[in-house]
Structures are given as structure tokens and as C-alpha cells.
N, C-alpha and C positions, 0 to 999 in steps of 0.2 A: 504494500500500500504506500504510497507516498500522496503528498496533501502536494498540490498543482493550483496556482493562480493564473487566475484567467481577467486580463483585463480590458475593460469593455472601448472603446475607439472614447468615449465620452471620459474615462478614469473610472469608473465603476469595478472595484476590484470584486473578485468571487473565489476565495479560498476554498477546494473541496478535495475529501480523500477520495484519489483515483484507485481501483483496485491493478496491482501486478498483472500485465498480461493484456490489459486492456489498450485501446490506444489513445494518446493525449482528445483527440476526439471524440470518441467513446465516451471519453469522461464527461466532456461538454453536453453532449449529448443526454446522457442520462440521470445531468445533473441541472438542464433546463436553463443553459449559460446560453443569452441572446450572443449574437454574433459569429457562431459558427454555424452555417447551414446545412452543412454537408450533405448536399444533393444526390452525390453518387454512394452515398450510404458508407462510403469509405475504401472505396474500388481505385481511386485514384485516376479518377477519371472525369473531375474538373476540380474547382480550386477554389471552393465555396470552401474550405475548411483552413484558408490559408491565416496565419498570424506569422509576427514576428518576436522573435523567440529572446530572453531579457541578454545580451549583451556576456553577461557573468554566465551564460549556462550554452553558448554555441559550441566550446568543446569536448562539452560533461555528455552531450546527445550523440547517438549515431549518425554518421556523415548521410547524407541524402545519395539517393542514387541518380542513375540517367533519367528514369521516366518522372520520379520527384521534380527535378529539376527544368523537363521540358516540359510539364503542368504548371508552373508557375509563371510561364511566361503568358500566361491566362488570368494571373492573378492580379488584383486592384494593385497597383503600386509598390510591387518586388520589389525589395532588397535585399539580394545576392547572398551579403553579408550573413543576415538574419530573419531573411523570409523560408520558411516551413510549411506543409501539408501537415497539419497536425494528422491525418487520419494515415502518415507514415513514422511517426514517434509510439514507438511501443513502449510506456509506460515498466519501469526497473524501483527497485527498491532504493535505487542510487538517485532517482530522477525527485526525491522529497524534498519540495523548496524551487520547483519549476515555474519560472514566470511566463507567461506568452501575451501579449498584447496583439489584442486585434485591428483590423485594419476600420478606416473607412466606413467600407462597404466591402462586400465581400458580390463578384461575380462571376 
């Protein structure tokens, strides 16, 4: 379990425990945190789940892959640096104390 902050594009923060195994997404989801949409239910197959991840934890996460990275070029206002598909962050017991702010909008 680790507890994951999700903050909302307005500063609205929502601290909640994600379970191991699940995906940063996942968590959002089933914790009723506006701003992640995730359309493709977590298929990675658009970019409605995109945030950018707190600065202090880009090399705590696993590195994104090819198709992570050719979906974000879909996403509201990438950045390279620290934009994420949360519905490709698999959720570790190391991951307790994860910040991600959301964007915008999300399309």
C-alpha cells in the first residue's frame, strides 16, 4: 500500500492509500479523484490519464516505454521531463509519498 497525492490542475490536493499492484490510475479511479479520465480504461490507448509526476519522484518510478511515450504526444501540454500515463505507473510499496499533478485538461 503506499498513500499517493493527486493534485487537482486548481491545487486541490487528495491524499489516498493506493493498494500494491494496482496502477497510479487505478487509484484515481477508485478513489473518485476528478481529473483523470481514463477513457481507455487503462489500455494505453489515449492520454486522458496523463499528469505530471512531483519533480522529487521522476527517478524513484519506472522509466516509461516506447508506446508510453508516443501517447503523450496526444496529451494537453507534455512535458518530457515529467509528463506520465499514470495508467502505466504500477503502484510498489516504495512508491508511498507519490505526488502527480494534473494537467489542465486532460484530452
Amino acid at each position: 500500500m503506499a498513500k499517493i497525492t493527486y493534485v487537482e490542475f486548481g491545487g486541490t490536493e487528495h491524499t489516498v492509500d493506493v493498494a500494491t499492484g494496482l496502477t497510479v490510475m487505478e487509484g484515481a479511479r477508485d478513489n473518485n479523484i476528478p481529473g483523470i479520465e481514463a477513457d481507455c480504461g487503462g489500455a494505453c490507448a489515449c492520454s486522458t490519464c496523463h499528469v505530471y509526476v512531483d519533480a522529487a519522484w521522476i527517478e524513484k518510478i519506472p522509466a516509461m516505454d516506447d508506446m508510453e511515450e508516443d501517447m503523450l504526444d496526444f496529451a494537453f501540454e507534455p512535458d518530457m521531463s515529467r509528463s506520465r500515463l499514470t495508467c502505466q505507473i504500477k503502484v510498489t510499496d516504495d512508491m508511498d509519498g507519490l505526488k502527480v499533478f494534473m494537467p489542465e485538461k486532460q484530452i
